[in-house]
C-alpha positions as CSV (number, residue, x, y, z in Angstrom):
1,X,-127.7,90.1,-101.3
2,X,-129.8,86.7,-100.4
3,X,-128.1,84.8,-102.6
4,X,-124.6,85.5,-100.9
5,X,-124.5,83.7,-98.2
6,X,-125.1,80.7,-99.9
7,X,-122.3,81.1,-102.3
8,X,-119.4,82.1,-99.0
9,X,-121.0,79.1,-97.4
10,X,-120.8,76.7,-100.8
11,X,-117.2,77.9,-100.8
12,X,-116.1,77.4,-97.5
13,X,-117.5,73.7,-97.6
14,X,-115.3,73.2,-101.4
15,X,-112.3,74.4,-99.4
16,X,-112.7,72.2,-96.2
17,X,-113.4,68.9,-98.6
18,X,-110.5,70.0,-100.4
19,X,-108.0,70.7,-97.7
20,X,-109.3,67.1,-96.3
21,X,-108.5,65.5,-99.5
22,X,-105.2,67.0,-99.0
23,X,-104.3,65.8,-96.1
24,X,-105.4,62.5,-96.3
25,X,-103.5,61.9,-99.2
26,X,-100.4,63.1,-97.3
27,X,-101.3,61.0,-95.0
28,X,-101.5,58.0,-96.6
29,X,-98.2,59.0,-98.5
30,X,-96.1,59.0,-95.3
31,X,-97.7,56.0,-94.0
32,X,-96.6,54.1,-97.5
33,X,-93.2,55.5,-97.4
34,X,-92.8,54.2,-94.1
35,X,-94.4,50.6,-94.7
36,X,-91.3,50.6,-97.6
37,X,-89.2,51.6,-95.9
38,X,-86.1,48.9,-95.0
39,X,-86.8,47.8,-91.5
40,X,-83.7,48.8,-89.1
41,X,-81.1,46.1,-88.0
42,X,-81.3,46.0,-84.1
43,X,-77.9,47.5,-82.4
44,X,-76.4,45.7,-79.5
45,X,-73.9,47.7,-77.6
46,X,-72.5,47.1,-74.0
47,X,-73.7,49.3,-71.6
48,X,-74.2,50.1,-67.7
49,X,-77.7,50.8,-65.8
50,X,-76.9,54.7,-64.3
51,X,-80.6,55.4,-63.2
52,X,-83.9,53.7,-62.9
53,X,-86.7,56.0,-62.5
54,X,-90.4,54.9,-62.3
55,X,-93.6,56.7,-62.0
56,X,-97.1,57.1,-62.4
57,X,-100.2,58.8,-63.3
58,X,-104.0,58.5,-63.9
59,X,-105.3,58.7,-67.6
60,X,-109.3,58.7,-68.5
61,X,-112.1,59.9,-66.3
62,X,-113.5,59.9,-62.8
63,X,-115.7,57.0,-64.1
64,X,-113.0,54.8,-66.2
65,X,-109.8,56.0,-64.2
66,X,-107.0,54.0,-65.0
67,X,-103.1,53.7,-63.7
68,X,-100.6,54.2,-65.9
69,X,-96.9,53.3,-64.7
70,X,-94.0,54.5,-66.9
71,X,-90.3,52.8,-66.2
72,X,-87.4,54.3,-67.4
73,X,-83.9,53.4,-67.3
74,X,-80.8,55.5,-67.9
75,X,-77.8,53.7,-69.5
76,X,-74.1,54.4,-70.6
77,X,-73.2,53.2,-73.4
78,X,-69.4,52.0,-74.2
79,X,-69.4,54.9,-76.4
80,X,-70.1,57.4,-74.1
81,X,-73.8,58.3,-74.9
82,X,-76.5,58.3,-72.2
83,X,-79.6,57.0,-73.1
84,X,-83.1,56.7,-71.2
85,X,-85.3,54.2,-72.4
86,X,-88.5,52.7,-71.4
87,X,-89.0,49.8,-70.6
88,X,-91.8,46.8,-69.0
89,X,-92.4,46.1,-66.0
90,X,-91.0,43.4,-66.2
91,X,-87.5,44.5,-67.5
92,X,-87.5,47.3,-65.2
93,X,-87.8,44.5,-61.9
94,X,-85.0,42.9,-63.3
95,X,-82.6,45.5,-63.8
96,X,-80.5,46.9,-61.1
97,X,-78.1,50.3,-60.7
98,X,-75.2,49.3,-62.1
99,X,-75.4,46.3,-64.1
100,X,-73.1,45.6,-66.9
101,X,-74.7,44.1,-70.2
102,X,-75.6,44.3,-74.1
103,X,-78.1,46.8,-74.8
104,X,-80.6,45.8,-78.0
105,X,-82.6,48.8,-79.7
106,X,-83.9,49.3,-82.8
107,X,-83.9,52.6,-83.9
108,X,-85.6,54.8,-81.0
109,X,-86.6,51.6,-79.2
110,X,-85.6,49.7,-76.4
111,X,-85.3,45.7,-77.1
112,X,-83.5,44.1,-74.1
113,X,-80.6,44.2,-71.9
114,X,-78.7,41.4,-70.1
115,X,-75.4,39.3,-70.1
């Protein structure tokens, strides 16, 4: 009976190194498959500004509070697809409801819009 515990504890410990091993080697898998993977072509399409929407919120503690502000900007495409990206600061000053222009992503991601 003493010599039990030892043993279910020796074997949980085998299982959680192994599971880890596991997953880390996933891990890296994925993360190789995606560093060879061929890097999209950006996609410029005209669209027109619908909706900008910006807000914010507090991230970290009492003691390292910081502001967060998250700008995001609802386009039509020429196809007909609505989009919301975000996008800087920056970007988001320059814009205005109803501009006309060439919307640049890549993949899931907002590049730049203008004339």
């Amino acid at each position: 009976m003493e010599f039990i515990a030892p043993i279910i504890v020796a074997i949980i410990l085998i299982y959680a190194v192994a599971r880890w091993i596991s997953i880390s080697r996933r891990n890296k898998k994925a993360m190789l498959e995606e560093l060879d993977a061929e890097p999209e072509e950006p996609i410029a399409t005209g669209a027109v500004v619908l909706e900008k929407q910006a807000g914010g919120f507090y991230s970290g503690s009492t003691k390292t509070a910081r502001y967060n502000m998250a700008c995001n900007v609802k386009f039509l495409t020429d196809d007909g697809r609505t989009i919301v990206y975000e996008v800087s600061q920056e970007k988001f000053a320059e814009i205005y409801e109803g501009q006309k222009g060439i919307l640049v992503t890549v993949g899931k991601n907002f590049i730049d819009f203008g004339e």
